[in-house]
N, C-alpha and C positions, 0 to 999 in steps of 0.2 A: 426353251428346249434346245439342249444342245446335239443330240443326235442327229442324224441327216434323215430325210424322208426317201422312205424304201419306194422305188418305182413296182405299180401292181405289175408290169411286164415281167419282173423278175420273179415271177411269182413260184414258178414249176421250178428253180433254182435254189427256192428259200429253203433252209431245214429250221422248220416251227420247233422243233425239240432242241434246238440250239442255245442256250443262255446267251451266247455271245450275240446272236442277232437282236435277243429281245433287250441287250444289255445297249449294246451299240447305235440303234437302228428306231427310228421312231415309224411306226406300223400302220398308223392310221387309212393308209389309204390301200392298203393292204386289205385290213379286215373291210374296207367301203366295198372294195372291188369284189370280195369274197360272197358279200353279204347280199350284192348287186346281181352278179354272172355268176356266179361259182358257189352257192350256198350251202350243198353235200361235196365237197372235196375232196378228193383221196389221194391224201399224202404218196409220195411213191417213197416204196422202201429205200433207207440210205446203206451200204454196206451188208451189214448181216442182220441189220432192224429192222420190224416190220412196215409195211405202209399202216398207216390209221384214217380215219373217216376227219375231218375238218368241220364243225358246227358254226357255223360264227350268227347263226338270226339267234334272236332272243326266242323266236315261239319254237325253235326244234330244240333249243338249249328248256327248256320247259316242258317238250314231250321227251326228250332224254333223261332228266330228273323225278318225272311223275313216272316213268314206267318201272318200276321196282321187278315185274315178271319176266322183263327181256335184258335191262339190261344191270351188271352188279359190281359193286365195289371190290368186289372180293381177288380182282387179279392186280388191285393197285387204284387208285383214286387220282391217277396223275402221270403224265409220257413218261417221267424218270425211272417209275417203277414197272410200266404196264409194256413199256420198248424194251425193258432188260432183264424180264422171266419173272414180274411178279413182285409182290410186296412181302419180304419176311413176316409182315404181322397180319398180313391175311387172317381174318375170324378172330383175330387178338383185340386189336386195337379197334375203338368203336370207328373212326371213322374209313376202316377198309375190312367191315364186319359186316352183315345181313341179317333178317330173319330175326328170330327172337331173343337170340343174344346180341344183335343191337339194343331190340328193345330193352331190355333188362336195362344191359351199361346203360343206356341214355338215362333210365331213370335214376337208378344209381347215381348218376354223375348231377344228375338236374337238381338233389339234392341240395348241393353245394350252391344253387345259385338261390337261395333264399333271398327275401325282399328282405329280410333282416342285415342278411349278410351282403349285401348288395349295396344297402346306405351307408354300412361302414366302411366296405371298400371306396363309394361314390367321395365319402368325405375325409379317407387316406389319400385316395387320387387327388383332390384339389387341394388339397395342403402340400402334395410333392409337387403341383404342377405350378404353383405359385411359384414358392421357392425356386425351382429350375428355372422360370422364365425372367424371374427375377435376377438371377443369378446371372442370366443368358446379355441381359440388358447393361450388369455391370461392365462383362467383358469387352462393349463395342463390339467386335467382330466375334461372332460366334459360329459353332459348325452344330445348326442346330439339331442335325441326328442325332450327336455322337451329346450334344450338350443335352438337348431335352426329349425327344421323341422315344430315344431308346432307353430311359430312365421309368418313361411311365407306364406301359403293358405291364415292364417285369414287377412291379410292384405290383400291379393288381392281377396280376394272375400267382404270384408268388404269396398273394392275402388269400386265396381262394388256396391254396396247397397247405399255406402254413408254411414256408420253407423259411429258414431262419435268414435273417437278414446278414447274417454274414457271409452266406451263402451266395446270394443273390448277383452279385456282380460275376462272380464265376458263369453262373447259367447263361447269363447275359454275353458271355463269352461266348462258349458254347453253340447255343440256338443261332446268331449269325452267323455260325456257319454250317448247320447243318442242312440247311437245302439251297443256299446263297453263298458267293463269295464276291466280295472285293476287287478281286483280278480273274480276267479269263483264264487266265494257265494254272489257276491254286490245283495244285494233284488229289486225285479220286481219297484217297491216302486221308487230305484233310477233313472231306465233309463225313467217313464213318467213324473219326477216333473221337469227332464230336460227339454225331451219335451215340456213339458206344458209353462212353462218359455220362450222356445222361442218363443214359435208361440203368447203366450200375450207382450213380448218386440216386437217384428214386428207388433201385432197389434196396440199397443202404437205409433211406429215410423211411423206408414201408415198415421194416424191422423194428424202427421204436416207436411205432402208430398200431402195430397189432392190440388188440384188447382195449384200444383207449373209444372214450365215449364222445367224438367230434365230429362236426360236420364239415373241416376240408375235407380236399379230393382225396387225400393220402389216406386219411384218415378213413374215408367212406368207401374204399377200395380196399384199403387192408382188410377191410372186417365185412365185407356185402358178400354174399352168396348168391353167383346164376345157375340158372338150372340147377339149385339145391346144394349146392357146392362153393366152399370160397372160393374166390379167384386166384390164379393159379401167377407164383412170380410172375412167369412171361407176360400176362396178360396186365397183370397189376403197371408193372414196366410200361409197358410199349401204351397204358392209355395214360399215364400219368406225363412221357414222352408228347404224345400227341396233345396233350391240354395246353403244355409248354413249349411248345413251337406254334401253334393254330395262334393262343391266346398273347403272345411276344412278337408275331411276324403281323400279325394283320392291323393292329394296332397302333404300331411302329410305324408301317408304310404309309398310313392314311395320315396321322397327324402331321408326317412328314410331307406328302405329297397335298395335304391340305393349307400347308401355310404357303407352299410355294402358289400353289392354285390362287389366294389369297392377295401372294403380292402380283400376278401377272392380268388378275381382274380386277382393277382397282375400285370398280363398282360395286360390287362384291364386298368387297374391304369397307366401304363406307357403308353399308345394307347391314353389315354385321354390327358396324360398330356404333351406330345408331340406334338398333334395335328393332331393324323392321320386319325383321322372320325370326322364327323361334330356333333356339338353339339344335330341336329336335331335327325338325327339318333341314338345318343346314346342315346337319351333321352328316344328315343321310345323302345328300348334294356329294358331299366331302366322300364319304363312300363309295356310290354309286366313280364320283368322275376318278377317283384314286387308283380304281381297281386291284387293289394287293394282294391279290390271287389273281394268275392271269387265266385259269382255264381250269375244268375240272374233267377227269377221264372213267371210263366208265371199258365196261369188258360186254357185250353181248352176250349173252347167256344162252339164246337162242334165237331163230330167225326173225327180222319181224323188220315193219315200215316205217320210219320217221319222214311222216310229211312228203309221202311220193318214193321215199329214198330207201328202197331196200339194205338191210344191213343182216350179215349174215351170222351165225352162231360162229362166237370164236374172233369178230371184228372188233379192231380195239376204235373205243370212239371218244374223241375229244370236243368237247363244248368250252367256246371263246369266250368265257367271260368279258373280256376286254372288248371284244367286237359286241356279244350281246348288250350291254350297258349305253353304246351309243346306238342302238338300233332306232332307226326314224318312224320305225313304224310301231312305238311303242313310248321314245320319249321325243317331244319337240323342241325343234333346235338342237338333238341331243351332244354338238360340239361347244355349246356355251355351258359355261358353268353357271351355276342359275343356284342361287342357294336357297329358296322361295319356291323350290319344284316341287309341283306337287302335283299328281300322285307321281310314285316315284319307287316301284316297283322292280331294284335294280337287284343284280342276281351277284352280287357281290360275298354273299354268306352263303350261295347256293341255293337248294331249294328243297321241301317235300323234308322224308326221313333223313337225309343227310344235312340240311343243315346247321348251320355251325355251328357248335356249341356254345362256343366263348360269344355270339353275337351282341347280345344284351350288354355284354362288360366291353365290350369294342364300341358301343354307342356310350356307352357314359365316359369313354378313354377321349372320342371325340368332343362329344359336349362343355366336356370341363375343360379341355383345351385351349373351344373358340371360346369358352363365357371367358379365361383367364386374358387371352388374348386381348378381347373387347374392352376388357377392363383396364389393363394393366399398362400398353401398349399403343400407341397414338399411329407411329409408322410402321413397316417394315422393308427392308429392300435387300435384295440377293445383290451380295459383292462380289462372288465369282459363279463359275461355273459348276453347277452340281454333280456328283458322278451315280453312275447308276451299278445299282449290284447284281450278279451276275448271275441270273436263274430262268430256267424256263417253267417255273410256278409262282415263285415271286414275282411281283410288280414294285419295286421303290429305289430308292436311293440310299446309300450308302454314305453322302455326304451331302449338306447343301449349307453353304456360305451364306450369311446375313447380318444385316447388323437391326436390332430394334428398338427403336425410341420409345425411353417412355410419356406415360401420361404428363401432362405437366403438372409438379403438385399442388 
């Protein structure tokens, strides 16, 4: 880890909605101190931003996600949206939607993740992920983000759209940077002409999927009807946008953040490549310690108590994922990486009605990674220093140096 350890003293100084802290700054004892003395914490407003509530234990980040009557996604699902007047796709987009038109889109959308179509994505993924790693091994020194981790979401979320493969690298442009950047200073400017670009290519790509009889997203969205009604562009848009960022960023962050994990336990690395835990389980290891979401935010709807801690109608509330994940009173040891953990109950895809959709296809992106990894790969060692990208909802790196040996043959 290259960043510097934030002192909890500095705690009333920190702005948790900062990308630049979460980019620069390693937190750990931050969220310790939080989770210790300070577990309802109230942000104090910065500027003309609101203050927000601070969750960092795993069981209020659990009574925040089961209460569906107090509190709602519908003013934003995240500080970016909920500190700055709100999410434009309020009641559009399933995942800052409620009520029965979640229900609808979710199943709409759950369509798409058939066990059919799942095995065929399961075995496009390990034929791209061979190749890449393969590929990664030729170079000697590789940048394995940019070489392999951001190669394999977009193809399996891009098999679940249908999006042509020519396509593909474009989006892949795109999506890093529409709620991430590279450098602290990239202007406002950069992350909405991303946005904007996707949701008008999806609107593009909905217009030749009307009438056709398929079960991608595109396809299942152009032609589904809620509340008796097709979906309406906006709506088609902004969930077709949301599949392709959820299903491209969390993916991305874990495989990345799970091989580094990999080379820094090297006990770990021999457990995997032996074969003494299943791939399942360590995937979920990989998950759980990556955290690729760092937090999920929620609106109060109306008054109510989280665990002693009153929260009022109209209190914007943030739940740490990153703090819940090592909570001690839920996982043990929760600072070692353990790939054999089990049970392992981390809140990394969220929880209840909201979570993730893409979850299923973010566990098979990891699985086939470590099985390729196990196989293919004898060493691996970080040659320089990783850099981290710049978000206060992402969790990952943006680059990480390595070089990896292979098998001998």
């Amino acid at each position: 880890m290259t960043r510097p350890e934030v002192s909890p003293e500095l705690l009333d100084s920190l702005d948790l909605a900062d990308p630049v802290l979460h980019a620069e700054n390693e937190l750990s004892e931050v969220w310790r101190a939080l989770r210790e003395e300070r577990p309802h914490y109230w942000h104090p407003p910065k500027g003309d931003r609101p203050g927000f509530w601070v969750f960092t234990r795993y069981s209020d980040a659990m009574t925040v996600y089961r209460d569906k009557e107090h509190f709602t996604t519908e003013g934003g699902n995240a500080l970016a949206t909920l500190l700055t007047g709100g999410d434009s796709a309020s009641g559009s987009m399933l995942a800052v939607t409620d009520g029965d038109k979640h229900t609808q889109l979710r199943n709409v959308l759950n369509a798409a993740f058939s066990p059919r179509r799942l095995k065929s994505i399961r075995e496009a993924i390990r034929r791209t992920i061979d190749d890449l790693v393969r590929a990664a091994i030729d170079k000697g020194e590789c940048d394995f983000v940019h070489d392999v981790s951001a190669n394999i979401p977009l193809g399996a979320i891009c098999g679940l759209m249908d999006v042509p493969e020519a396509d593909r690298r474009y989006l892949l442009g795109l999506t890093s940077h529409a709620w991430s950047s590279d450098y602290a200073d990239a202007p406002p400017q950069e992350s909405w002409q991303a946005k904007s670009e996707i949701l008008l290519y999806f609107a593009d790509l909905a217009q030749t999927r009307r009438g056709r009889d398929s079960d991608d997203v595109v396809s299942l969205l152009a032609n589904c009807h809620v509340d008796g009604r097709p979906l309406s562009d906006a709506d088609l848009m902004s969930n077709c946008y949301g599949l392709m960022i959820g299903g491209d960023e969390t993916g991305r962050h874990a495989i990345s953040g799970g091989l580094q994990a990999l080379i820094e336990w090297p006990d770990q690395w021999r457990a995997l490549k032996e074969g003494t835990v299943g791939l399942d389980t360590a995937a979920n290891e990989v998950l759980r310690w990556t955290v690729p979401s760092l937090h999920g935010g929620r609106k109060a709807s109306g008054d109510t108590v989280v665990n002693g801690q009153p929260v009022k109608k109209g209190d914007i509330v943030s739940v740490w994922i990153s703090s819940a994940n090592r909570d001690p009173e839920v996982f043990a040891d929760p600072d070692r990486f353990v790939l054999g953990r089990t049970p392992n109950k981390h809140l990394t895809f969220a929880f209840g009605s909201h979570i993730c959709l893409g979850h299923t296809l973010a566990r098979i992106e990891v699985e086939e990674v470590l099985d390729s990894l196990r196989t293919l790969v004898s060493s691996a060692e970080q040659t320089r220093p990783e850099r981290w990208i710049y978000s206060s909802i992402l969790h990952g790196m943006s680059s990480l140096p390595v070089t990896l040996t292979p098998e001998p043959a």
